[in-house]
Every structure is written in C-alpha cells, then in structure tokens.
Backbone bond lengths (Angstrom), bond angles and torsions (degrees), N, CA, C in turn:
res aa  C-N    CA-C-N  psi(-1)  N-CA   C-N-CA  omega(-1)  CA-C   N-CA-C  phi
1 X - - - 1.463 - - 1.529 110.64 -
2 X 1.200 114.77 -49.27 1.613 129.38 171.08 1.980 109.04 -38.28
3 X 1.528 82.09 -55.84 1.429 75.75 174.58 1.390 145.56 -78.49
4 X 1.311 90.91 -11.10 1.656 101.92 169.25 0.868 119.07 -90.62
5 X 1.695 134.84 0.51 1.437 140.31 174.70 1.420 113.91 -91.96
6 X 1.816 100.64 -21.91 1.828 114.06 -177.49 1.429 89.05 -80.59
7 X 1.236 137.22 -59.95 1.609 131.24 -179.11 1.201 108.60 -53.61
8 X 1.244 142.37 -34.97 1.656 141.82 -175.82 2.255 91.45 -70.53
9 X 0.755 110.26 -73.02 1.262 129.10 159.25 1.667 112.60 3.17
10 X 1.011 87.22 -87.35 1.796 121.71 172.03 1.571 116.76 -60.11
11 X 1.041 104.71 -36.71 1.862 116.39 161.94 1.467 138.37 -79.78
12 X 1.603 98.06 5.94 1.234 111.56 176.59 1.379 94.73 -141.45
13 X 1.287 144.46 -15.91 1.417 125.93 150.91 1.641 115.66 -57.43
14 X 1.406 116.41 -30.39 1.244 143.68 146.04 1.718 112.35 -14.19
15 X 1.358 93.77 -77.51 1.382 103.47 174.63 1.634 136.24 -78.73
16 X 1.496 91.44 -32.95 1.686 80.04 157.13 1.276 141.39 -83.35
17 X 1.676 95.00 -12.65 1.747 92.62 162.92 1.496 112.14 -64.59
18 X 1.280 127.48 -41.95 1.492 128.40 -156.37 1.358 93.27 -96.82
19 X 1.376 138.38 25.52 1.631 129.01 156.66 1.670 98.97 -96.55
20 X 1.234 125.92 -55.92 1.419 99.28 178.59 1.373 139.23 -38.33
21 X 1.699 93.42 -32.41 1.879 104.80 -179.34 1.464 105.01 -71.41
22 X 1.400 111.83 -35.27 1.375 112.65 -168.42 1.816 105.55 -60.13
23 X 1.303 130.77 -21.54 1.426 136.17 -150.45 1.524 106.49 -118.19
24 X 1.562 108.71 -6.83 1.694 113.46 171.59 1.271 118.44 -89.41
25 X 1.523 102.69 114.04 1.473 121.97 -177.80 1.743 107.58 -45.82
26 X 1.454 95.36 128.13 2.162 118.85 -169.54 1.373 84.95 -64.57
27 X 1.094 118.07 158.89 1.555 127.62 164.78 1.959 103.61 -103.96
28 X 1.375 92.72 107.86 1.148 114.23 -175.66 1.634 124.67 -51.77
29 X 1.315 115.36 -3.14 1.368 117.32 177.36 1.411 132.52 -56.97
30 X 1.548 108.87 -46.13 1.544 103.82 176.89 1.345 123.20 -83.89
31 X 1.228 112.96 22.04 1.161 116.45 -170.25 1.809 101.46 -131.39
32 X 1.489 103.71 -9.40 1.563 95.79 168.37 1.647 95.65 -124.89
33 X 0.988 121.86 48.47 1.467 123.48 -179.86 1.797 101.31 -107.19
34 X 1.432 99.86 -37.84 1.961 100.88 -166.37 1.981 86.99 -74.48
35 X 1.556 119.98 -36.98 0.965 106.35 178.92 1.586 128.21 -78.10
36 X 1.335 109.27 -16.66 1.613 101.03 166.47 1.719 106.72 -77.66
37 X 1.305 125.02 -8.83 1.484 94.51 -166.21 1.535 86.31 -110.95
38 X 1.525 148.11 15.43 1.489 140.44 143.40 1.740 102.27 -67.78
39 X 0.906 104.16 -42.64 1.733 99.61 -167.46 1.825 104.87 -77.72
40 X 1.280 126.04 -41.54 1.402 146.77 105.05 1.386 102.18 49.28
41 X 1.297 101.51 -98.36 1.601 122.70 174.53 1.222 119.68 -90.08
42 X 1.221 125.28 10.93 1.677 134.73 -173.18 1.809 76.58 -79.81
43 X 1.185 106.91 -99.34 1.049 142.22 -178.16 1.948 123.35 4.15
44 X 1.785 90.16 -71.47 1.594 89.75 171.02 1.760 109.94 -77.69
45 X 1.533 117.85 -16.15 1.718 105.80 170.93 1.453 99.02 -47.29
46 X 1.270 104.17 -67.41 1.551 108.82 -159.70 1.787 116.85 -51.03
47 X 1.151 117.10 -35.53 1.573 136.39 -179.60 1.740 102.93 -73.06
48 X 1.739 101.37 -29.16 2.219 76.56 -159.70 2.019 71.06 -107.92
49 X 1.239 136.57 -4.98 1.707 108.76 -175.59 1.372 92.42 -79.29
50 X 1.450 122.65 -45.76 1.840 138.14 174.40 1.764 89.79 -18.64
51 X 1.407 115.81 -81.83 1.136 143.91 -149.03 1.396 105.41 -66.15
52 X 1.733 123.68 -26.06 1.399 129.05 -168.53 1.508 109.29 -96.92
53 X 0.920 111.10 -53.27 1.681 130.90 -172.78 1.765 94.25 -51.08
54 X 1.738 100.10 -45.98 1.676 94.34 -179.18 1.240 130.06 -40.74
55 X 1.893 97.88 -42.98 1.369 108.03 -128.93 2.146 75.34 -98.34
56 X 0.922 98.13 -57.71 1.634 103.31 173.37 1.517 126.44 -42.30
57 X 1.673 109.76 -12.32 1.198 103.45 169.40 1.551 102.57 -110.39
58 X 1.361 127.47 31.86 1.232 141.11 152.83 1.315 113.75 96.92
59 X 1.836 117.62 6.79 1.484 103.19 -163.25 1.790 96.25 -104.48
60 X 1.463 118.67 150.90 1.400 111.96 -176.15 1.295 114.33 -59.35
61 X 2.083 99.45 151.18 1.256 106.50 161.16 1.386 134.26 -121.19
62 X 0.945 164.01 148.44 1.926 129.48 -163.17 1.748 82.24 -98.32
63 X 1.165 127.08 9.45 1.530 109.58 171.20 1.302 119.59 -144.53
64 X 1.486 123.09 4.98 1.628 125.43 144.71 1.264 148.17 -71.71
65 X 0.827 139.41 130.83 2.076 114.06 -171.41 1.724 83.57 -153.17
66 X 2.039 95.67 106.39 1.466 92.74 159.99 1.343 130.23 -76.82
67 X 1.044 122.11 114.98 1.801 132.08 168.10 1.306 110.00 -38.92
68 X 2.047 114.70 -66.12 1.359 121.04 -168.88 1.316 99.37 -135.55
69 X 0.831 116.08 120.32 1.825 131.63 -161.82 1.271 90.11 -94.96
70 X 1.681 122.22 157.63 1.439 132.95 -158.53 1.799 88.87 -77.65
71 X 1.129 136.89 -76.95 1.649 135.20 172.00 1.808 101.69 -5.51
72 X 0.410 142.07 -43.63 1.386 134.63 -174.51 1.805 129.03 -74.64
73 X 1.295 118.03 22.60 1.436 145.61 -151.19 1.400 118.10 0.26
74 X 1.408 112.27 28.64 1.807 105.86 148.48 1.324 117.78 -129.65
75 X 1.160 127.31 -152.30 1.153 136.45 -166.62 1.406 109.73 -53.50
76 X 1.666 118.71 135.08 1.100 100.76 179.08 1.967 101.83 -95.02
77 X 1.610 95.42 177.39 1.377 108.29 -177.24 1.565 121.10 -126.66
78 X 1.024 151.26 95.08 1.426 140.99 156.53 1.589 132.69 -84.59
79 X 1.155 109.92 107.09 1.635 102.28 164.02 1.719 135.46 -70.56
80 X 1.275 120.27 112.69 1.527 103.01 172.93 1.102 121.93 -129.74
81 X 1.637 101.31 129.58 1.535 112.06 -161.68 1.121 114.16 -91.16
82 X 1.323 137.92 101.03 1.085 129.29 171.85 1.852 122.81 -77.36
83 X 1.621 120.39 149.01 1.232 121.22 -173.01 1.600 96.04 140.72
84 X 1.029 110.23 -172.49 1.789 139.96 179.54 1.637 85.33 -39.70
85 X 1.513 88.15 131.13 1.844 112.29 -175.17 1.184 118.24 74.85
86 X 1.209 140.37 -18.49 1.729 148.65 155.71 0.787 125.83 -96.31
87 X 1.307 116.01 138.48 1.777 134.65 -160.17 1.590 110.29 -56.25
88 X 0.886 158.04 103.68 2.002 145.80 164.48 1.587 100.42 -27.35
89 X 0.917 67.63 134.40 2.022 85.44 173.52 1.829 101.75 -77.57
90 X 1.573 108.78 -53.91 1.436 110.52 171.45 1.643 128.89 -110.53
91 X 1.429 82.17 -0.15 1.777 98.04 174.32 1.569 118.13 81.34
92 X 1.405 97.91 45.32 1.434 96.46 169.25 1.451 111.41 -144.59
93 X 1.537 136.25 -163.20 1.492 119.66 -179.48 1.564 116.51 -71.85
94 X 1.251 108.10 94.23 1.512 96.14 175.64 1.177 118.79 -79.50
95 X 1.194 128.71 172.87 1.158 121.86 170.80 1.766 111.20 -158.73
96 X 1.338 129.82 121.38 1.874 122.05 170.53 1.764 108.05 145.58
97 X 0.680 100.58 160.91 1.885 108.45 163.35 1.017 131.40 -112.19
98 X 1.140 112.79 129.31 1.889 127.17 -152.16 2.104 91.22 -114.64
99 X 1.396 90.79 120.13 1.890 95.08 174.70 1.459 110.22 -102.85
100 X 1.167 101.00 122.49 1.555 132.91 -165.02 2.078 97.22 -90.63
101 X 1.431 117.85 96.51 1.368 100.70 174.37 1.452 112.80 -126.08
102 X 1.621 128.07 171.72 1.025 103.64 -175.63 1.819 107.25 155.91
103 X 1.093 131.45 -145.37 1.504 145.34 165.02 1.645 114.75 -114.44
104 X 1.240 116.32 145.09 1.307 97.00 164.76 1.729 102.06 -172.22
105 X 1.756 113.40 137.04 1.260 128.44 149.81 0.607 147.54 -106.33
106 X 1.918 158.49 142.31 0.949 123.18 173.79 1.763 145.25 -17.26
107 X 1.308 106.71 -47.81 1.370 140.38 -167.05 1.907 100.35 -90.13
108 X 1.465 121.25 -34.59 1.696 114.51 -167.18 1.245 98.66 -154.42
109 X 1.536 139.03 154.38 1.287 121.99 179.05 2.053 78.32 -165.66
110 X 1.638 102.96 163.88 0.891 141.33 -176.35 0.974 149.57 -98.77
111 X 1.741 149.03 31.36 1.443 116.48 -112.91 1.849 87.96 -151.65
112 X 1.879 99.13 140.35 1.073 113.64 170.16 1.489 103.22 -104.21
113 X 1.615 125.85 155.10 1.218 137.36 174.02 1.188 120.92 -136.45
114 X 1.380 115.82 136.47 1.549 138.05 -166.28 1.668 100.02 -117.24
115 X 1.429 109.43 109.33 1.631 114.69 -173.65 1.860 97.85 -109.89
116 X 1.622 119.23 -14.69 1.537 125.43 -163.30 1.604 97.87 -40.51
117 X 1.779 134.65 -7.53 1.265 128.99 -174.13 1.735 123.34 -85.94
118 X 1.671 83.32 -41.68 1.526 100.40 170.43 1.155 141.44 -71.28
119 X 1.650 126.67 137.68 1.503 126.79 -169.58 1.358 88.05 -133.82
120 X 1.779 93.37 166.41 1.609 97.03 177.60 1.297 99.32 -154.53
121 X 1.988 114.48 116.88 1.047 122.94 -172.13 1.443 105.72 64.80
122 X 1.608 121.02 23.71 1.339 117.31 -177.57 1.126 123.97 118.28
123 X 1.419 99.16 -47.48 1.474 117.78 -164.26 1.434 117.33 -78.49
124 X 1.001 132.86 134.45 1.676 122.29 159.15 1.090 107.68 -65.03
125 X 1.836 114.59 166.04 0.906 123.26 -175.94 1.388 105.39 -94.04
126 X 2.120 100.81 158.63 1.955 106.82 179.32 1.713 98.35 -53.62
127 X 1.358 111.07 -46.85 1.624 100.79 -164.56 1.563 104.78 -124.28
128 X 1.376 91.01 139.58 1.577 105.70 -159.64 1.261 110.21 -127.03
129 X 1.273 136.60 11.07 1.230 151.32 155.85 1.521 123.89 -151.50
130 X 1.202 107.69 132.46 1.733 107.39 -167.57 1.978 97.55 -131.10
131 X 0.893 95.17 124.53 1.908 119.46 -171.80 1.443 89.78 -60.25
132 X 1.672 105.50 158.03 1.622 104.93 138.54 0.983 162.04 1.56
133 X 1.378 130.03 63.90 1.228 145.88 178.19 1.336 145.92 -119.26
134 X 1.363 118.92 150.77 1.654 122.32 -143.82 1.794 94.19 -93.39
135 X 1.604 120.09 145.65 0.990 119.49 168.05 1.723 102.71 -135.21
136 X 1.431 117.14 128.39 1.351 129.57 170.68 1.468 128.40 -115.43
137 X 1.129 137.78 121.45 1.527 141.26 162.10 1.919 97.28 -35.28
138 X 1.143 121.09 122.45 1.626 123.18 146.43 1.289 129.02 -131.68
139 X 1.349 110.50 109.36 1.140 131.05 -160.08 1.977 120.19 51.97
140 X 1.301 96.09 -138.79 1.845 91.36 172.43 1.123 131.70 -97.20
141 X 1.235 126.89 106.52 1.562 122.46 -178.53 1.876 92.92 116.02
142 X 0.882 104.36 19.91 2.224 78.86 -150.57 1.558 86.76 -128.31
143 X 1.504 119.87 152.95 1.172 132.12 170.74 1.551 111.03 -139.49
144 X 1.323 138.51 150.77 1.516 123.94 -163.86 1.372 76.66 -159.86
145 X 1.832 96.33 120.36 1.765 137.80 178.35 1.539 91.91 -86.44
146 X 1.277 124.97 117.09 1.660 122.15 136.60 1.055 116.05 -115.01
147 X 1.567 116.06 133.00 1.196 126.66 175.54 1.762 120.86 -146.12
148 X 1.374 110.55 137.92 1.292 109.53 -155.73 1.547 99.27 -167.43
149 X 1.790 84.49 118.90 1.726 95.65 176.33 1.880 103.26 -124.20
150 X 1.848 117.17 -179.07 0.665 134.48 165.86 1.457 108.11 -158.86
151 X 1.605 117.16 126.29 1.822 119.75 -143.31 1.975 76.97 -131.84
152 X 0.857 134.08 147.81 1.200 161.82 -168.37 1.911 117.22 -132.52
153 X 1.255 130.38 51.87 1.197 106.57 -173.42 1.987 136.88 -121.05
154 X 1.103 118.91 113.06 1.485 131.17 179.93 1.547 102.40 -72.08
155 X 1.437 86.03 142.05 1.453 118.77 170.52 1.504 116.75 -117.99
156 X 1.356 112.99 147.74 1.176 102.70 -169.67 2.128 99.78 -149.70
157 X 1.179 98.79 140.30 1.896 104.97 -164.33 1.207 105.93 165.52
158 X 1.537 111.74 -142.32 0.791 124.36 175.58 1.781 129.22 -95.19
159 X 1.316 91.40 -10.89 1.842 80.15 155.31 2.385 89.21 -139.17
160 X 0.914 82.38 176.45 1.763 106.69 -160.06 1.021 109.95 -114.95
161 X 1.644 117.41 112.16 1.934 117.56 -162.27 2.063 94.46 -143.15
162 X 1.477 85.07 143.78 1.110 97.38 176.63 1.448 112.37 -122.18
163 X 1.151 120.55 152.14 1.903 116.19 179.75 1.366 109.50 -149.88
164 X 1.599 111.00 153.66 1.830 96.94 -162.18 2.103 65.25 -144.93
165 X 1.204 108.92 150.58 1.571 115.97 168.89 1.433 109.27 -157.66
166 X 1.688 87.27 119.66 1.813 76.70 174.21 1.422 119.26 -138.04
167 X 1.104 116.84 121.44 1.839 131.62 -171.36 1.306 108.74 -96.36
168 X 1.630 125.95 120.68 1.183 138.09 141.65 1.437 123.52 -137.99
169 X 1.621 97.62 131.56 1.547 113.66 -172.58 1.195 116.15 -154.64
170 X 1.284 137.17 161.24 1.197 170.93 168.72 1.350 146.35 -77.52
171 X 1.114 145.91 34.95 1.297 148.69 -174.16 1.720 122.11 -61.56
172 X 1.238 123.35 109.23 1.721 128.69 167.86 1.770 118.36 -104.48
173 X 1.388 82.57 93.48 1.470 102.06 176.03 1.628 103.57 -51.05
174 X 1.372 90.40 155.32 2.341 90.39 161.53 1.356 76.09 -151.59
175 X 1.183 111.40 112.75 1.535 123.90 155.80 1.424 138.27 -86.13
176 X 1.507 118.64 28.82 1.191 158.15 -157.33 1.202 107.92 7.67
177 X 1.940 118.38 45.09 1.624 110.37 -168.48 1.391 112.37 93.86
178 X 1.328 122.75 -41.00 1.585 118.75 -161.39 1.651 111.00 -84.31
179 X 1.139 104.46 -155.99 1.792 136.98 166.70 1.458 108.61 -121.36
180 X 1.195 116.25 -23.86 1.370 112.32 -167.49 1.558 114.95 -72.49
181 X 1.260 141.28 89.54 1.574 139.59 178.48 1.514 101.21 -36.93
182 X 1.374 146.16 -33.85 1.395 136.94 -153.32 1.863 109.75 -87.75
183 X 1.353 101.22 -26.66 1.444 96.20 143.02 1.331 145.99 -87.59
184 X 0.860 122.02 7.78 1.161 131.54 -179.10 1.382 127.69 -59.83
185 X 1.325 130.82 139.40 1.363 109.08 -176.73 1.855 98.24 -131.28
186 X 1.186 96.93 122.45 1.799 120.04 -177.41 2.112 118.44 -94.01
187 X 1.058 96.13 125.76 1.419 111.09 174.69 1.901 116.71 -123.93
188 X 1.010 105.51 115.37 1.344 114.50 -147.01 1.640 107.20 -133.87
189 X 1.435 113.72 80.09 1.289 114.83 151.57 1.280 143.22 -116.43
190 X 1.576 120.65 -177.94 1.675 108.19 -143.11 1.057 118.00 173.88
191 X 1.987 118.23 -144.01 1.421 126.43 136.82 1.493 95.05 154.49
192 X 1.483 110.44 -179.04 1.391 125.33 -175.99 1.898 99.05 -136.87
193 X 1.546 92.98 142.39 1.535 88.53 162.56 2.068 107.95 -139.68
194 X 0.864 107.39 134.59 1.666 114.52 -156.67 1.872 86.40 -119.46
195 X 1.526 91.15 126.85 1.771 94.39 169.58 1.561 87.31 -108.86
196 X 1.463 116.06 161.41 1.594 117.37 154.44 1.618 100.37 -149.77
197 X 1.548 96.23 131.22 1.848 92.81 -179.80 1.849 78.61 -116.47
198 X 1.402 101.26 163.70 1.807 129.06 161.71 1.366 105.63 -145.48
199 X 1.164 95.02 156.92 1.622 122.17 -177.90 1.605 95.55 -117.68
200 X 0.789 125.09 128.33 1.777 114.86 169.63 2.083 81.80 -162.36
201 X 1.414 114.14 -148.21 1.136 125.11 176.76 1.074 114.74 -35.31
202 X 1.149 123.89 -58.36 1.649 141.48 -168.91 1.468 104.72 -136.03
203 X 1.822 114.64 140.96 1.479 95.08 -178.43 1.458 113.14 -102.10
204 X 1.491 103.87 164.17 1.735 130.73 -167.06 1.305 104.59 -101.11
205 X 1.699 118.54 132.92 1.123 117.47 149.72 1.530 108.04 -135.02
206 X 1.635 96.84 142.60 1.893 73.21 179.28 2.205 70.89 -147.35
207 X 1.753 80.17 169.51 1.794 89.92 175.50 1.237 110.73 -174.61
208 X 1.761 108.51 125.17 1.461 108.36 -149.41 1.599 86.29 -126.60
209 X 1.230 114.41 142.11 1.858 131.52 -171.67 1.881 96.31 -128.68
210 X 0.658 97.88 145.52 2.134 130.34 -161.03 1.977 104.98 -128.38
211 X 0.772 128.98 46.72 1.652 107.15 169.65 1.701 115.11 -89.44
212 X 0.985 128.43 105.54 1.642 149.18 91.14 1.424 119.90 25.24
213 X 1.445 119.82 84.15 1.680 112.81 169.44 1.276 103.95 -120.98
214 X 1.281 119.34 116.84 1.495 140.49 163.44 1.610 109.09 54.50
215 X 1.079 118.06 44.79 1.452 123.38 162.22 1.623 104.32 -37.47
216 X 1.114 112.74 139.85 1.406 119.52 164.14 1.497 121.72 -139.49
217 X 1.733 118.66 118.53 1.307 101.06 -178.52 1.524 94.72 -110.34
218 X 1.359 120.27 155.10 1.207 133.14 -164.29 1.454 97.86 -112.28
219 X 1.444 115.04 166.62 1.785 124.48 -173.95 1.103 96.17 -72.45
220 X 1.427 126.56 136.37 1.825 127.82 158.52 1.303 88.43 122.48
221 X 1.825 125.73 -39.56 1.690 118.03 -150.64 1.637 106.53 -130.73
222 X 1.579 110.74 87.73 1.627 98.78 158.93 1.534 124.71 -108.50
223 X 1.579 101.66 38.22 1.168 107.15 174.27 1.435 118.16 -78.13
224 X 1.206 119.35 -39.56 1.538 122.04 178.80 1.549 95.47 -147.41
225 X 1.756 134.82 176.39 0.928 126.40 -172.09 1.718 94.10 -107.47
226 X 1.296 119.62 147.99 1.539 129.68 167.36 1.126 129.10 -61.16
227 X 1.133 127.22 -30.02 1.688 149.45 170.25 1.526 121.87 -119.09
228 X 1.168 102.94 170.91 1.688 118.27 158.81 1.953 100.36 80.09
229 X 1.482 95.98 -163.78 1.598 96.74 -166.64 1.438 105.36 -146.14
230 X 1.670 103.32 171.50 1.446 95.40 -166.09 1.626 91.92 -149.92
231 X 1.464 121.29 144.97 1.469 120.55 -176.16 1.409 101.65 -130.13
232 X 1.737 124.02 117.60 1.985 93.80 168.80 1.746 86.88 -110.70
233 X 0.958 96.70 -170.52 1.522 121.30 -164.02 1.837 114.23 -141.76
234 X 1.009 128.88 93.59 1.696 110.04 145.54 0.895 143.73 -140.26
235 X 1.188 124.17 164.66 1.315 131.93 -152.78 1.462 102.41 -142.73
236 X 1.616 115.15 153.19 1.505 118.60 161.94 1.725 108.53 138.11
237 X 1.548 103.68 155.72 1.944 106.99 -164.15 1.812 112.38 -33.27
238 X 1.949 120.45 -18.71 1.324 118.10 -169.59 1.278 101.40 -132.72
239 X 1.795 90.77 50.28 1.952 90.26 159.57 1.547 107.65 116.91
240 X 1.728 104.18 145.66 1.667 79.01 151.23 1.292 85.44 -165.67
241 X 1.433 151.17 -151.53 1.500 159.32 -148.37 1.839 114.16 127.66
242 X 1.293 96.16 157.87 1.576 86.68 -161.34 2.133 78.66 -138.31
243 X 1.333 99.56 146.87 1.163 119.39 -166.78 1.583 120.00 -132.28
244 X 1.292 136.32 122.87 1.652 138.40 177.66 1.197 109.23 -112.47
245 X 1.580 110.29 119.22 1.260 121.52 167.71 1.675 116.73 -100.66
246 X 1.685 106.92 164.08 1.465 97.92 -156.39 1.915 82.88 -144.49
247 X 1.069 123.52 124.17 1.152 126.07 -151.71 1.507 111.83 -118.43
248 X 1.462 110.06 105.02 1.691 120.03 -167.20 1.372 133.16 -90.46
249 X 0.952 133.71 161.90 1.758 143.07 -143.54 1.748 80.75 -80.24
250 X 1.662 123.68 -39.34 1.605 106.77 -156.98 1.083 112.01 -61.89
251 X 1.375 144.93 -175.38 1.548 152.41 -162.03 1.197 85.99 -137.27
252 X 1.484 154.75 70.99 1.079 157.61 -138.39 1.488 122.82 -144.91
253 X 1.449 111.95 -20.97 1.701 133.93 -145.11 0.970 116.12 -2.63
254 X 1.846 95.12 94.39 1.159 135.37 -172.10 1.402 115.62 -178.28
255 X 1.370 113.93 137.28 1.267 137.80 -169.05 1.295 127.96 -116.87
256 X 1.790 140.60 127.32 1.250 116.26 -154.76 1.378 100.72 -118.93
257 X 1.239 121.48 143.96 1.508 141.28 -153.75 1.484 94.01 -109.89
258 X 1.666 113.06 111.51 1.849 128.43 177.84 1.214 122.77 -109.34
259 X 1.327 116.81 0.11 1.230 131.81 -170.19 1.512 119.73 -157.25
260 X 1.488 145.62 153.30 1.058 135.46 107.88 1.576 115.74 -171.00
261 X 1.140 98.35 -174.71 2.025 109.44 171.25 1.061 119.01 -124.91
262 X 1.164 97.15 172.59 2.094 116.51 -154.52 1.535 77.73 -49.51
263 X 1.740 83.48 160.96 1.593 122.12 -48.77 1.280 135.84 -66.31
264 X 1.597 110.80 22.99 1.377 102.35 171.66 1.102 120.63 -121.56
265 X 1.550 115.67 62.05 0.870 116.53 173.99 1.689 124.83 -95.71
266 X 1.266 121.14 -12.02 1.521 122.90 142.95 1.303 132.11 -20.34
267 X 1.486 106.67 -45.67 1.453 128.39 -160.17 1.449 111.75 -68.18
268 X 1.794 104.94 -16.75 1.649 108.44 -170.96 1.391 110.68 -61.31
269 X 1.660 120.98 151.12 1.231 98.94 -169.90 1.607 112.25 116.26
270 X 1.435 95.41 -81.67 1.298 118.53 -156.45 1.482 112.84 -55.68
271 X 1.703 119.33 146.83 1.831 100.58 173.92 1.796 93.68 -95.39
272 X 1.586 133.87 159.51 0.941 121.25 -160.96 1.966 102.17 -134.80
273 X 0.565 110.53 131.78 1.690 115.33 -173.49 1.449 113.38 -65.31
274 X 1.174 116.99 114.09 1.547 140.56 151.86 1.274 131.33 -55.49
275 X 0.917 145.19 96.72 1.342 133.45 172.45 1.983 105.25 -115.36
276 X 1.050 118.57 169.67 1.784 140.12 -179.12 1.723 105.72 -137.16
277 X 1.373 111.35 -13.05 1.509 88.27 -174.05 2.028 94.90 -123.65
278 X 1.514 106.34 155.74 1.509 141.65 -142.75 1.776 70.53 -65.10
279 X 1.444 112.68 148.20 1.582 115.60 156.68 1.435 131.90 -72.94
C-alpha cells in the first residue's frame, strides 16, 4: 500500500514539474526562419529582374551597368550597384553589387543572381544566391518571376546526412509604368519544402514545408508583406508544429500568428518578427 501511495506521490510531482514547461512560450524562430528566407528571395528576384530587363533593353538605370549585352552571342552580364542613387530593395543601407547573368529577350529572359557582395545596414543578406529563373513581360506594367529549384545534397564524415530541397514560386511584379523598383508592388506565391535525414548516434529525420498565398508587398514597405498568408509545417524524430500566419496592412516587420499546434500553440495572437538579413 505504502508503495503505491510513493508512486501516486511521485506521479504528480511528475506532473507539476512538466506543467510549467508545458506553458513557456516556443521561441518562434525555427519555425519562421524557412519563411523569412521564401519571402527572402521573393523579393530581391523581383527588384534586380525589374532592374535588369530595363537596363538590357537599353533604357537607363542609376543602378544597372551592362557588362555583356545580349547582341554579343554569349552570356549576358549585368552589374547592379546598389547604394546612393538606387532604390533599397528593403529600405535600409545597402550597400555591394549583385551580377545578374544569364539569357535574355525582350519577350523571355533568364537570369541567375549572385548577392554573396551585399550587406544591409552591415548585415549580409539571409539569401545570397538565387538559381535560375524565368522572367516574362505580362501584359502592361506586369512582370512574372518563375523560379524553381531541386538541390540534392550528401554529406559524408563522421556522421551521414542526406538533404532533398525543393523551391517553387511565383512573383507578379506591377511596375506601375516605371523603371523605378521602389514602386513597385510584388505578390509572391509559392513555398519550399526541405527533408534532412542524419545518421550520427541515433537517426534524424525532420521535414519542414513553407506555402505562400498571395503575399503582397506594397511600394514604401519591404519589411513584411501587407496581405495574403503563410503556412510552415514540421515534422520529424526532434519535433515538429505547424504554424498560420496572417499578414497585416502595418509596415512593421512583423507577422501575425492565427493559428497553430503543439508546440506553438502559445504563439496565437502574437505579431512575430521578420527579418531578410543573415543574423
């Protein structure tokens, strides 16, 4: 009898230790990290193809300078300098030159981008290289970003990792008539989904999914987008929780959290901080 009163005992000291943990707000980072770096690269595609397509179809830019102009039958080249006289991509001190290379026609163009130069306010940027991607004229005023990878990568040492990543999204520029990227107003949907297995002591699987509905950043604000919605997802042996974002008119960078499940479900409520540039 004794002893079943020491286990009754012990099973509820049990539990009240593990109710406080249960009630401490998750730290929301890894779970808005896959979503800052989709919005990430949404963003400057749409700002440096804006800026390339211009400058390559010959009309000035105060921040393009073609190297190798499409007439010349290889690769073409664009430089864009960002700093004093060019628009901010996110509106803060930028500073570096991003090389724009690739194919390009009036009518379809091509273009990979190398940002590893640029900082902002110091900082480098979260994404510093953006793959292959399609840029098209639609209709008037309008430009439409496709871009879409699939990255495959092994590790090999002392513990054994596998990674599969795959990005497809959408960006519809409205360039309200101009050249100028700082008006521009961007709608940007999509997503990323990243598996990662390891072998080390014990094995890891984890796998985090990103979908993107109609983000919209408006002229004046690329701090966070004003509209549209955002879902991540994860799952795997160290955790997973699934999270809904709900995306507000303030220019705030910040994002408001309407939904979710363990463990973040605290977070409802909450507006949640955005950032685009590297910590």
């Amino acid at each position: 009898m004794e002893a079943r009163r020491t286990a009754a005992r012990v099973a509820q000291l049990i539990a009240l230790l593990a109710l406080p943990a249960a009630c401490v707000r998750p730290d929301p980072t890894e779970v808005v990290r896959p979503l800052e770096t989709t919005l990430g690269a949404a963003v400057p595609a749409a700002y440096l193809a804006a800026v390339s397509m211009a400058a390559l179809d010959g009309r000035t830019s105060p921040c393009a300078t073609v190297v190798t102009p499409a007439g010349s039958g290889g690769t073409i080249r664009a430089d864009v300098s960002l700093g004093p006289g060019c628009p901010p991509m996110f509106g803060a001190d930028e500073r570096g030159t991003v090389v724009v290379t690739g194919t390009w026609t009036p009518q379809l163009a091509t273009f990979l981008m190398d940002l590893t130069q640029v900082t902002s306010g110091g900082r480098p940027m979260l994404v510093v290289g953006i793959a292959s991607m399609t840029v098209a004229p639609s209709g008037t005023g309008h430009l439409v970003v496709a871009y879409g990878e699939e990255d495959i990568r092994v590790g090999t040492g002392a513990a054994t990792s596998a990674g599969l990543k795959q990005v497809a999204w959408v960006v519809d520029v409205d360039t309200a008539g101009t050249d100028d990227p700082s008006d521009d107003t961007l709608s940007v949907s999509g997503g990323d989904q990243i598996l990662l297995a390891a072998m080390e002591s014990a094995a890891a699987v984890d796998v985090t999914q990103v979908a993107v509905g109609n983000a919209v950043f408006e002229p004046g604000c690329r701090r966070n987008p004003s509209a549209g919605t955002a879902a991540v997802q994860r799952a795997g042996t160290r955790g997973g929780g699934w999270v809904l974002f709900w995306f507000h008119q303030a220019c705030d960078g910040t994002t408001d959290v309407v939904a979710a499940l363990a463990p973040y479900q605290l977070l409802i409520s909450d507006a949640v901080a955005l950032g685009f540039l590297a910590p």
